[in-house]
C-alpha positions in Angstrom: 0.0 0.0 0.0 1.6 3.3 -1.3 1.6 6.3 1.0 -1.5 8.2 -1.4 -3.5 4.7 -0.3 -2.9 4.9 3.3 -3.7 8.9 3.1 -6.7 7.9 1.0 -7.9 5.6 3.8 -7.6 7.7 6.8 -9.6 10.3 5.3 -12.4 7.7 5.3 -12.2 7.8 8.9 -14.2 9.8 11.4 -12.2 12.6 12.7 -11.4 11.4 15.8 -10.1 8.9 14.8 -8.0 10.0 12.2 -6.4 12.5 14.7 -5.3 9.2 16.9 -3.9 7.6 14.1 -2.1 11.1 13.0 -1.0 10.9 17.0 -0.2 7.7 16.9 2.4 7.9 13.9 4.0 11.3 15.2 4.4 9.2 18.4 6.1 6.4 16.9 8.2 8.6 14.1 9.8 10.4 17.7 10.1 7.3 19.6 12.4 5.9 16.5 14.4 9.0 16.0 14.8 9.0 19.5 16.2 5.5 19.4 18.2 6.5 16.2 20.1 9.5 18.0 20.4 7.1 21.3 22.0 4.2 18.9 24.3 7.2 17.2 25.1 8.4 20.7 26.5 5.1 21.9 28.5 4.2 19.4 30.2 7.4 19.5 31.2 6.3 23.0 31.5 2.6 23.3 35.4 2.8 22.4 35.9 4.6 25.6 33.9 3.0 27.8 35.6 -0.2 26.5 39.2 1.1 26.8 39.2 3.9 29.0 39.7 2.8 32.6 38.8 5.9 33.7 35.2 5.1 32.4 35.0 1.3 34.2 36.8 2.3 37.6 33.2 1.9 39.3 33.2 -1.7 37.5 35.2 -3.3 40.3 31.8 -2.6 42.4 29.9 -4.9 40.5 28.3 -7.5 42.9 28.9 -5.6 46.0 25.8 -4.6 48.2 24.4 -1.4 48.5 23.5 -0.2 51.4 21.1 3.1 51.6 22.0 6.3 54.0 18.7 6.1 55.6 
């Protein structure tokens, strides 16, 4: 189904629900740019948190308890 189909359909729908769907996709088309940047984000970084002790120090933590202030 071509974009001009799908455009085609929705306006067959009662408004409400063809602001939902509009919602719906502007939702999901953020969510996955969101996800995009997060993925480009990371792997702009992974090299140093792989290498860079600096970055792991707190690693040697792992599997120690933590115990609250309170």
């Amino acid at each position: 189904m071509s974009a001009v189909d799908i455009l085609l359909e929705i306006k067959k729908l009662p408004l409400q629900e063809r602001l939902s769907v509009v919602e719906k996709a502007m939702r999901d088309i953020r969510l996955e740019e969101q996800r995009e940047r997060l993925r480009s984000e990371a792997a702009l970084v992974i090299n140093d948190y792989l290498n860079d002790p600096e970055m792991t120090v707190f690693t040697a933590l792992d599997g120690e308890k933590v115990h609250e202030s309170m």
